[in-house]
KEVEXMI-671428 format. One line per 8 residues: number of its first residue (from 0); their letters; for each residue x, y, z of C-alpha. Coordinates in pm, 1 decimal, m for minus. Example, Ala and Ser with C-alpha at 12.3 -4.5 7.8 and 13.67 -1.06 7.14 Angstrom:
<atoms>
0 = as = 1230.0,m450.0,780.0  1367.0,m106.0,714.0
</atoms>
This chain:
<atoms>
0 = xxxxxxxx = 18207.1,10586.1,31414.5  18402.5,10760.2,31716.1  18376.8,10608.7,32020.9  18225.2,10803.6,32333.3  18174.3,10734.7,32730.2  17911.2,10890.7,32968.3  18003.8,10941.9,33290.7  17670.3,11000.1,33472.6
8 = xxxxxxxx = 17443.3,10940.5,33176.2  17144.1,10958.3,33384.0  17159.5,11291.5,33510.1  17060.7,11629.3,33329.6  17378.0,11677.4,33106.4  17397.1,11298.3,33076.5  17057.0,11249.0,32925.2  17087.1,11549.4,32700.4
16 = xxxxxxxx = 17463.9,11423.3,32579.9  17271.2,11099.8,32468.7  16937.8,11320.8,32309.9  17237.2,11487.5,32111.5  17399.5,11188.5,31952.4  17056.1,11053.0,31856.0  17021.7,11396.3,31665.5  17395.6,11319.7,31557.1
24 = xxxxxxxx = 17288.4,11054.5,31369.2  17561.9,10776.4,31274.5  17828.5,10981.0,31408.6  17896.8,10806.7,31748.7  17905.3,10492.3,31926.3  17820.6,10496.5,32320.7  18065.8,10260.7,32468.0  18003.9,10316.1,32832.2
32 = xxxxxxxx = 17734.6,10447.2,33046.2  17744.7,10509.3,33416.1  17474.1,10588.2,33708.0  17468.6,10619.0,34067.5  17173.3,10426.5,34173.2  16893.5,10488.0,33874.0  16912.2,10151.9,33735.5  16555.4,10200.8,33581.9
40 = xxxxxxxx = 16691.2,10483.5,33317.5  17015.0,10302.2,33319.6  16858.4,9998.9,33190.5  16662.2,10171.6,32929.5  16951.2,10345.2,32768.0  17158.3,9992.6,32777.6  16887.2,9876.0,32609.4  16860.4,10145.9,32349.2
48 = xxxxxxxx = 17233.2,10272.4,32321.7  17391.6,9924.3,32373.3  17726.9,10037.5,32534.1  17956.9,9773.9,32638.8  18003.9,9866.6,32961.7  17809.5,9987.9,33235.9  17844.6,10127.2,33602.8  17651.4,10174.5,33892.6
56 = xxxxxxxx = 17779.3,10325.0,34196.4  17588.9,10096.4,34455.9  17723.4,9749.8,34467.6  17360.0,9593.5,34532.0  17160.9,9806.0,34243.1  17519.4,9716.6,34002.1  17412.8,9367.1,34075.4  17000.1,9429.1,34028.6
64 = xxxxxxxx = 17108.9,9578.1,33699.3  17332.1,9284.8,33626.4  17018.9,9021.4,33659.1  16829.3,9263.2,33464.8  17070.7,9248.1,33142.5  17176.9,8874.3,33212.7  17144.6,8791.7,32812.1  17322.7,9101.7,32694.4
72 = xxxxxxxx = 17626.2,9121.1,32580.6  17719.2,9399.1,32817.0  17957.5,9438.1,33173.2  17838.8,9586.3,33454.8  18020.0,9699.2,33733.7  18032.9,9902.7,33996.9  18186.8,10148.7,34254.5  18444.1,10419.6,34201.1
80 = xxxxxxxx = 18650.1,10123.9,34087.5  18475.0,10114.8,33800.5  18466.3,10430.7,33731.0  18784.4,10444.9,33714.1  18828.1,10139.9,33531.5  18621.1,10229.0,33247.2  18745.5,10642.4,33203.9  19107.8,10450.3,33227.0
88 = xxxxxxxx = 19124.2,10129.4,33081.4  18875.1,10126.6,32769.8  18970.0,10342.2,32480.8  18721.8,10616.4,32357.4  18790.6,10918.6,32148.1  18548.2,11148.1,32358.6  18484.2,11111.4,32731.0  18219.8,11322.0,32911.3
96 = xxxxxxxx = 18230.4,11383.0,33253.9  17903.1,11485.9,33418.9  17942.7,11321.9,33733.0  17803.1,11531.3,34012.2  18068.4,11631.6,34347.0  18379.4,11528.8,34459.6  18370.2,11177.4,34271.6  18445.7,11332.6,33951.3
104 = xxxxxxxx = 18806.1,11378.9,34016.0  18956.9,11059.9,34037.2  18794.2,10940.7,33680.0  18931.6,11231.5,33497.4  19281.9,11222.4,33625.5  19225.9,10814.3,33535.7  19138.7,10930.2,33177.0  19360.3,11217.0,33150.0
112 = xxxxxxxx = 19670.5,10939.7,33217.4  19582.8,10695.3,32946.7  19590.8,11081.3,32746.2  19235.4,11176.8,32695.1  19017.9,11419.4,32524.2  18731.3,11512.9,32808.4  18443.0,11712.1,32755.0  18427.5,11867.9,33148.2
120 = xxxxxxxx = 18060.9,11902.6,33286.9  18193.7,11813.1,33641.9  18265.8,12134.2,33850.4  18457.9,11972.4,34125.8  18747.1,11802.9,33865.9  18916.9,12125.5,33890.2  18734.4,12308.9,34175.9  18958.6,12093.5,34396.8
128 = xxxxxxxx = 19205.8,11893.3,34178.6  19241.8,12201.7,33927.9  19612.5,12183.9,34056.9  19618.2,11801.9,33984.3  19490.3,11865.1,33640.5  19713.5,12117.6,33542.5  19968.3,11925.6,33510.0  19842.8,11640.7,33294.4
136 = xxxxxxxx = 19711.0,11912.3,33060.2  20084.0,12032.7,32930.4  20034.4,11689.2,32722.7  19957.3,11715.9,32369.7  19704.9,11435.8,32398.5  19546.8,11523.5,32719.1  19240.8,11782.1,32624.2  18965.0,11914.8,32836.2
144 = xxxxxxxx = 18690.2,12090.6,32647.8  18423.2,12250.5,32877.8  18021.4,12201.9,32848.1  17911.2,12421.4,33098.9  17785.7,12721.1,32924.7  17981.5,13003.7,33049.0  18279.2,12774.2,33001.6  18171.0,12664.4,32667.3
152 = xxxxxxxx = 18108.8,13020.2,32611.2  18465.7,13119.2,32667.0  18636.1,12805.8,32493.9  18410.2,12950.8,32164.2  18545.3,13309.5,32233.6  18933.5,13249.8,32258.7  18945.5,13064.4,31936.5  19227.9,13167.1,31750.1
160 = xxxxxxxx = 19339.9,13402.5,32051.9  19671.8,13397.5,32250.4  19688.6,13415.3,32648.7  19845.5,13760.0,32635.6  19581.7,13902.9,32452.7  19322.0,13859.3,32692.2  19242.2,14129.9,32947.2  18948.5,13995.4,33145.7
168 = xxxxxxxx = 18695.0,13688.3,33144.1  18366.2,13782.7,33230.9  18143.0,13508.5,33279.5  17786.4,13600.3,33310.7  17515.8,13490.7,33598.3  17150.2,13478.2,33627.5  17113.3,13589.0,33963.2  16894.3,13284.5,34070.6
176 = xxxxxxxx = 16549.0,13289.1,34192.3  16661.8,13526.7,34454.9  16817.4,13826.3,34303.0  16574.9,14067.2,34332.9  16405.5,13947.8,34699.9  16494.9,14154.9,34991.5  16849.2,13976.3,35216.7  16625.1,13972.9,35543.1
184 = xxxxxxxx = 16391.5,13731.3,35382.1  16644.5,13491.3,35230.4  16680.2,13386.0,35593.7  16285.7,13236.8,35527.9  16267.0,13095.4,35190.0  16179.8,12776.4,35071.7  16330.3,12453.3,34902.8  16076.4,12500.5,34682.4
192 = xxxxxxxx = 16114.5,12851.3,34602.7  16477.2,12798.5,34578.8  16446.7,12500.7,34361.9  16292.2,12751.0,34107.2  16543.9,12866.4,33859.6  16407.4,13159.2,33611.8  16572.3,13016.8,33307.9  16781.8,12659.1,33362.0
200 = xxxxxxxx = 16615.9,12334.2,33404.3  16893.3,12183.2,33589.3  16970.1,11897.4,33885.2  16876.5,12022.4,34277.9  17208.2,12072.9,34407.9  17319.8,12308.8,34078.1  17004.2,12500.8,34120.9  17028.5,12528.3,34491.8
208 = xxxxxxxx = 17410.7,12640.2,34386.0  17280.6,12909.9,34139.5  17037.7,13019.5,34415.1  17357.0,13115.1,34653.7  17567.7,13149.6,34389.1  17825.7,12918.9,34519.7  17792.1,12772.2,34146.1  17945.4,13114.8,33953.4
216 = xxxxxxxx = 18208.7,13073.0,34235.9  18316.5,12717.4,34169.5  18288.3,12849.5,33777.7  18517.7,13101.1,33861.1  18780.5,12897.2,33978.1  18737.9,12640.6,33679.8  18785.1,12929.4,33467.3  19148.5,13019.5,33670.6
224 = xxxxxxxx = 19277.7,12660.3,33566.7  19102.2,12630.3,33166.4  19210.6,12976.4,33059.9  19522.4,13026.0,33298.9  19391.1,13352.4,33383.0  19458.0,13510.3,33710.8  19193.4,13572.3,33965.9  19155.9,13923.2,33909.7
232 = xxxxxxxx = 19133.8,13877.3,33568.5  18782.4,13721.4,33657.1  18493.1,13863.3,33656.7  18110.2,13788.6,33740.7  17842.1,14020.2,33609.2  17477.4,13948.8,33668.4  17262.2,13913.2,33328.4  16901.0,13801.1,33435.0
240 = xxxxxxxx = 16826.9,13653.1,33108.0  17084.9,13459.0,33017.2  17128.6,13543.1,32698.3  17497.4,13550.0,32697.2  17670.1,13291.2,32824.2  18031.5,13438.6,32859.6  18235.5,13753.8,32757.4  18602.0,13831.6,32675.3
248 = xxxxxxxx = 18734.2,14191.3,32717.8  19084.6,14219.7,32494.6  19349.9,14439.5,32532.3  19238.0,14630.1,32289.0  18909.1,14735.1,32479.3  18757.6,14533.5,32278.5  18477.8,14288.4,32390.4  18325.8,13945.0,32250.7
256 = xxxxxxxx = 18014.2,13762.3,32368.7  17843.7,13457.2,32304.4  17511.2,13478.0,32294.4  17194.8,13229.2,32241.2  16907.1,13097.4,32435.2  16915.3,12868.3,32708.1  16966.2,12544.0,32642.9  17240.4,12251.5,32719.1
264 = xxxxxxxx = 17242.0,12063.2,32424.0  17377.7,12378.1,32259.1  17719.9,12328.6,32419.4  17688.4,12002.3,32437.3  17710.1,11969.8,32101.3  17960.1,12199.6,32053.2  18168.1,11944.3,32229.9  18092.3,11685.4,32012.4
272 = xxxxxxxx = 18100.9,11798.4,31677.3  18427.7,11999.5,31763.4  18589.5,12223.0,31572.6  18290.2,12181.9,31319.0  17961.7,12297.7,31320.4  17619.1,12119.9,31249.1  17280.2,12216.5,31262.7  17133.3,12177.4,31686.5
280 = xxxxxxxx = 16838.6,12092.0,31825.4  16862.0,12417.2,31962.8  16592.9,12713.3,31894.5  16740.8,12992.1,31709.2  16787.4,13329.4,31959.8  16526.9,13551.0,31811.0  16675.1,13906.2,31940.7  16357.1,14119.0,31852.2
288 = xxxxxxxx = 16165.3,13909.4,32121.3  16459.6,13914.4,32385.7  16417.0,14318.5,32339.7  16676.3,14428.2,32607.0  16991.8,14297.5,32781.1  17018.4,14367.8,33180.7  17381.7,14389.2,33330.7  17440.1,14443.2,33653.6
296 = xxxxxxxx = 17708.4,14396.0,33962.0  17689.1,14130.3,34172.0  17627.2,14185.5,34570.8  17884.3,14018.2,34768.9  17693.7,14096.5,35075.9  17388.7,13928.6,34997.8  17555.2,13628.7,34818.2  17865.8,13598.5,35027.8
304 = xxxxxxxx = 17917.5,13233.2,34842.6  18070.7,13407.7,34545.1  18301.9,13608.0,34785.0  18388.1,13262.7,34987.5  18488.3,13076.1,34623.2  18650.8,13395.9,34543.6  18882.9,13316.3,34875.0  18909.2,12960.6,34842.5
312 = xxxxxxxx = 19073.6,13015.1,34440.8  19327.9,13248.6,34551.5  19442.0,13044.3,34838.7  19441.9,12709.5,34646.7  19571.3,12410.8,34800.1  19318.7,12226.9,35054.8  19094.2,12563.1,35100.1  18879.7,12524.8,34720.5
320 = xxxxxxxx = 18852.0,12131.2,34861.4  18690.7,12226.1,35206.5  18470.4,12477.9,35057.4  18342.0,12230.7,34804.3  18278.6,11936.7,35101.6  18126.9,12226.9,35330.5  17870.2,12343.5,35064.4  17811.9,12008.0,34983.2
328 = xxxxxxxx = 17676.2,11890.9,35294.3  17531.9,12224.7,35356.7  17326.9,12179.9,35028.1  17181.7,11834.3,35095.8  17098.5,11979.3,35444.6  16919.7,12274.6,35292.5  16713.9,12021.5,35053.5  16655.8,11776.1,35308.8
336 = xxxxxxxx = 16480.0,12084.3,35525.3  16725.7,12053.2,35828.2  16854.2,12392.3,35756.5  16774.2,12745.8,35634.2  16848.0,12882.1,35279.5  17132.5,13157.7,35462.9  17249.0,12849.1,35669.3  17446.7,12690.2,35394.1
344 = xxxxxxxx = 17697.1,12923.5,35351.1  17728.6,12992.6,35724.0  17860.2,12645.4,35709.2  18125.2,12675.4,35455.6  18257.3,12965.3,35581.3  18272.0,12796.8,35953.5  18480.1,12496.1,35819.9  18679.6,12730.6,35612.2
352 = xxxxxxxx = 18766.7,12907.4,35890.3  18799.8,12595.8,36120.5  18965.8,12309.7,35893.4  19336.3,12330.1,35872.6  19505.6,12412.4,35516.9  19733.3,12211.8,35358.7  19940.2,12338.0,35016.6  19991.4,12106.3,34708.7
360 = xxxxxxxx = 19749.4,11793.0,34805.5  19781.7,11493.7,34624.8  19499.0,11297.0,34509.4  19503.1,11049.9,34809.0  19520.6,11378.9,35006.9  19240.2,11579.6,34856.7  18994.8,11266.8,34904.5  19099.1,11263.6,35275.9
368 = xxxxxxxx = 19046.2,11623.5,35323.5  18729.2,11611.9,35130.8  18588.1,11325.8,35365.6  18688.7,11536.7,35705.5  18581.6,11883.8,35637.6  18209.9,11652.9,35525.3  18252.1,11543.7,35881.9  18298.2,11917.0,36059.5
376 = xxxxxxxx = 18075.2,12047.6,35823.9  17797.5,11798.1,35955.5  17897.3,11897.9,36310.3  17826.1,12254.6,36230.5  17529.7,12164.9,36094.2  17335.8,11985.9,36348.7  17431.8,12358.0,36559.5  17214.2,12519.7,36281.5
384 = x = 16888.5,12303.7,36378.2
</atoms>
């Protein structure tokens, strides 16, 4: 049996990683699991899955879970330490990464040094250490294979293709909840109504994300560092029904999409049973019933998110770091109801603007910078109230 670890096991991707290797069968052990403070689910899966190690981001719920387990056979610890601990230290032949924000980082760079394969459902690993990763990723044993279905999408598409034969990604986008609603009322709309993705069932601050659609832009600079494609060789279109996931347009005019219906564990599994395929707990895409396929260009103007990550890519360094923090904040203030919807990205772009860019950040660095433009993004903020 190979060996796997689940790096935020209790959050959308996490739970549907785990609903996959029960339909896997035999094929994998779970070694580790990880939370941030849902000790509840945490301790059901321990009790199901029974991994060897566990973490918990909170000291005082790692030690709640600790009493909880006291005559298992399993260690528990806690904090980014142990994080890092268990994507570094304990061997696995798969790791999955679907931590959500900035906390991702430093347990994939941990992994990626002991020379690990990685299946990437953490946006900010290479939104803002993309230029950290890059360089662990010229080693034969170091692999990142993406789960996030535009990603996934892609990785399908340019199998058996070289670099120089691609002439643009285009990686699709639903539009969110918002893409047909006047801009003037954007300025009005609700947590609720913005919570209310047409065709994902994903976490709040991803749907918020997809609602703005800061998320296509932090997938657009994920796809500059896993296909070492240029910026302007990256493209968003807007397909409200999600039916495919990602396209490649080769120099030969020629274009290739992946297509079928929306659902995680789809990917996922494509992860896991990698290069092979086996049967999903996915529904088949029934094309008859999907009747017609929308394209459209996105609107800048209206979503000026996509146009800020857009920015942030092609500067590099510190700037795809600060926008992450900013939106970040911004997006927790939005859900929270301290802010409007067309606030968030008034904040990014402010501490884009206002935080001073550094080139080349190193991992001590990065985690500074991502901890001060929080700060000046909360000041701008409590301006917005």
């Amino acid at each position: 049996m190979k060996r796997i670890i689940i790096l935020g096991s209790t959050g959308s991707i996490g739970t549907q990683t785990l609903e996959v290797i029960e339909h896997l069968s035999d094929d994998w052990n779970v070694i580790g699991l990880t939370a941030n403070t849902n000790i509840d689910l945490l301790e059901k899966q321990a009790n199901k899955y029974k991994p060897e190690f566990l973490v918990v981001m909170d000291e005082y719920h790692a030690k709640k879970l600790k009493n909880r387990l006291a005559d298992q056979a399993v260690e528990v610890l806690s904090g980014p330490a142990g994080l890092n601990y268990l994507a570094g230290q304990v061997e696995s032949d798969l790791l999955i990464n679907a931590l959500v924000g900035a906390v991702g980082l430093a347990p994939t760079v941990a992994a990626l040094e002991k020379g690990s394969r990685i299946g990437l459902a953490n946006k900010e690993t290479l939104v803002i250490g993309g230029q950290i990763i890059e360089k662990y990723l010229s080693n034969p044993l170091n692999k990142i294979l993406p789960i996030d279905s535009e990603h996934n999408a892609v990785f399908q598409l340019l199998a058996g293709h070289k670099e120089k034969e691609i002439a643009k990604i285009i990686l699709t986008a639903s539009g969110g909840p918002f893409l047909n609603l006047e801009k003037d009322r954007l300025e009005t709309v609700t947590v609720k109504e913005a919570l209310n993705h047409p065709n994902w069932d994903m976490g709040g601050k991803i749907t918020i994300d997809s609602a703005t659609m800061m998320n296509k832009g932090l997938e657009v600079i994920e796809a500059h560092y896993l296909f070492k494609q240029p910026y302007d060789k990256i493209k968003v279109v807007i397909h409200p029904e999600s039916i495919v996931h990602s396209m490649v347009e080769f120099i030969d005019s020629s274009i290739m999409a992946e297509l079928g219906v929306a659902d995680m564990r789809i990917p996922i599994q494509n992860i896991l049973t990698y290069p092979e395929r086996v049967s999903s707990l996915g529904k088949n895409l029934d094309l008859f019933t999907v009747g017609a396929l929308n394209f459209e260009e996105p609107d800048f103007e209206k979503f000026p998110a996509l146009g800020l990550a857009y920015t942030a890519g092609k500067e590099g360094g510190s700037l795809p770091v600060i926008l992450n923090a900013a939106n970040e904040v911004a997006v927790m203030g939005f859900l929270a109801n301290k802010i409007r919807f067309t606030d968030i990205t008034y904040i990014v772009e402010k501490v884009m603007d206002s935080y001073e860019r550094k080139d080349n950040p190193l991992l001590e660095e990065i985690y500074m910078i991502d901890k001060e433009a929080r700060e000046m993004a909360e000041g701008v903020m409590k301006e917005c109230y």
